[in-house]
Steps between C-alpha positions, in 0.01 A plus 500: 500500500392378862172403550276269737407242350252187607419198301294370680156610749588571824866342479722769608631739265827535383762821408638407200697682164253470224490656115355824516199602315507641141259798423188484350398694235241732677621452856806556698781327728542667841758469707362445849558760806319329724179263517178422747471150700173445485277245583359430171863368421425221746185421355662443188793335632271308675306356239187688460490718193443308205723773273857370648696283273802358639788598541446836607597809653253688696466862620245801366553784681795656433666865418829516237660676196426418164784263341418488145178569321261346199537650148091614555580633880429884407408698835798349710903500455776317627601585848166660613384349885127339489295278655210285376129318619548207555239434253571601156330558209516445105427864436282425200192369612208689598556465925840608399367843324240568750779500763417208652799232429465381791207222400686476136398141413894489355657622743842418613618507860898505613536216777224307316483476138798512453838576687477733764694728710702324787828534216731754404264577186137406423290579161225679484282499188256753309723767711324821332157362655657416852814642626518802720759717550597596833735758665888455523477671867240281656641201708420121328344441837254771412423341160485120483165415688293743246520211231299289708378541874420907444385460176280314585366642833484833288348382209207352683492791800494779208460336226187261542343620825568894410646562849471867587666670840274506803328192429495146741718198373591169695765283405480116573804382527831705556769291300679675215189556286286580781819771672528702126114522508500672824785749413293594164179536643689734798707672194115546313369641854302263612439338848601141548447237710681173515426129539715231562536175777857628578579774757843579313360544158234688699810755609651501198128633334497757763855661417417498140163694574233306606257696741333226661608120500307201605608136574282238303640240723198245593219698343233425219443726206190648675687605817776648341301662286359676779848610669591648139206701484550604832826675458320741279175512700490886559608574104297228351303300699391292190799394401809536301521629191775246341624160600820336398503105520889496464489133665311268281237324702137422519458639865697840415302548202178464661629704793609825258170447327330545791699776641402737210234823536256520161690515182803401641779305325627157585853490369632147402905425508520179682477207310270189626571109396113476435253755387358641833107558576442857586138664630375631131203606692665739670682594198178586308330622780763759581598568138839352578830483266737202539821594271754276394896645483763299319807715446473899322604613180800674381206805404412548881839526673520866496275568763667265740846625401363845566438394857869300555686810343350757747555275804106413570543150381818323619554133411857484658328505829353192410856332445653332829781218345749569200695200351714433247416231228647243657292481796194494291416145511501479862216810524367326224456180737399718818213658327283201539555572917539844519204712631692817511366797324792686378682476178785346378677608197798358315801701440693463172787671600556321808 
């Protein structure tokens, strides 16, 4: 099968014909529709996740057809469409049977543990506990960010900060992550306002629903603080009810943390190189939640494909460049200088 292939950190990667995966006994093989380019790829092509061994192939959000399943695969067949979290679990231990696979301490992720998804096929294991099926009628485009960058907006949106329509959320940062968290909090019903140091990702926040925008451009966490509470000042003059960090830095943090009204919710997606320090004062004082999101499991997709299938939620507005595989490793090269916030996905077909 084709597949990109690197073998070795950020040398770039290569299409080549390589054997294609045999089945395990509880998961399945999947022949790939299409697949995300995200920027966790580049991390790990780059070097910095300690769960790449070399050579690999990366990719982890994808949508495809079931090729062949596992003897112990019981609740899917051959030929059925899914997608899967990028973060899957054994389906055995206790996270797993709460519905929570997504902290499984042995869990398995496509792109990272093992093989991933930028190849005509990928495995995925455990597929009873993590594969969801998805609807033959519902473009690819529609389908491949929920196994990463709207899972895990959603997950900690709904999920972890219990998002409910009419309430105040403001999104730091307006890449991928920070783009599907707007467009689930406006699906939800609530108000958003959006924070970023570029006027174009600014624009692109506002035509995927963001009421109010502000530019964070030269400003400390206090004063933009202020301007984010300020959007809302008539509403909720004490702040906002949720904050997304979908960024990953000390200033942002410390920013949404002070943006948020009494029991509000400090949502945190963007990972930091160093553990931050964060006003816990004001976090005790105000009764204050700061919620970690990594991923959602298989258990909680239905609400979020509720909200693609009636047309509230639509990831394939998020999508701005289709390739074929070939031109993978150049994207995979220009995502460590791209600040765009759209989405490019990978095309099988092509």
């Amino acid at each position: 099968m084709r597949a990109i292939v690197y073998e070795e950190f950020s040398v770039l990667p290569q299409l080549r014909d390589i054997e294609s995966p045999s089945t395990p006994t509880a998961g399945v093989v999947i022949d790939v529709e299409a697949t995300g380019v995200c920027r966790s790829d580049h991390h790990a092509w780059s070097g910095h996740d300690s769960t790449i061994s070399l050579p690999h192939v990366p990719g982890h959000e994808l949508v495809g057809h079931i090729a062949s399943a596992g003897p112990e695969v019981t609740d899917f067949r051959v030929g059925q469409r899914v997608t899967v979290p990028f973060v899957c679990g054994c389906g055995r231990c206790r996270w797993c049977l709460s519905g929570n696979a997504q902290v499984c301490p042995n869990q398995t992720q496509p792109g990272f543990t093992h093989f991933g998804s930028w190849a005509d096929q990928v495995v995925i294991h455990n597929a009873d506990a993590n594969l969801i099926a998805v609807p033959d009628d519902l473009p690819a485009s529609a389908m491949v960010g929920l196994g990463c960058r709207f899972a895990t907006a959603f997950h900690g949106l709904r999920v972890r900060a219990n998002l409910n329509a009419g309430e105040t959320v403001a999104v730091f940062g307006c890449g991928g992550v920070g783009l599907s968290a707007i467009m689930i909090a406006r699906a939800i019903g609530a108000q958003v306002v959006a924070v970023d140091v570029s006027d174009a990702a600014l624009e692109r926040a506002r035509q995927h629903g963001a009421a109010h925008t502000v530019n964070a451009s030269g400003k400390s966490p206090t004063q933009l603080s202020a301007e984010v509470v300020a959007q809302f000042s008539e509403e909720c003059p004490d702040g906002v009810a949720v904050s997304v960090d979908a960024l990953g830095r000390e200033d942002t943090i410390a920013a949404g943390i002070a943006s948020l009204a009494p029991l509000g919710r400090q949502v945190q997606i963007g990972l930091l190189s160093a553990p931050p320090v964060i006003d816990v004062g004001r976090v005790i004082g105000l009764e204050l939640s700061v919620l970690g999101s990594h991923g959602m499991a298989a258990a909680e997709y239905p609400e979020m494909l509720d909200l693609v299938g009636d047309g509230r939620l639509r990831p394939q507005d998020l999508v701005t460049n289709v390739i074929g595989l070939e031109d993978a490793p150049a994207a995979m090269e220009m995502l460590g200088s791209s600040t765009g916030s759209g989405m490019t996905i990978i095309d099988l077909s092509r």
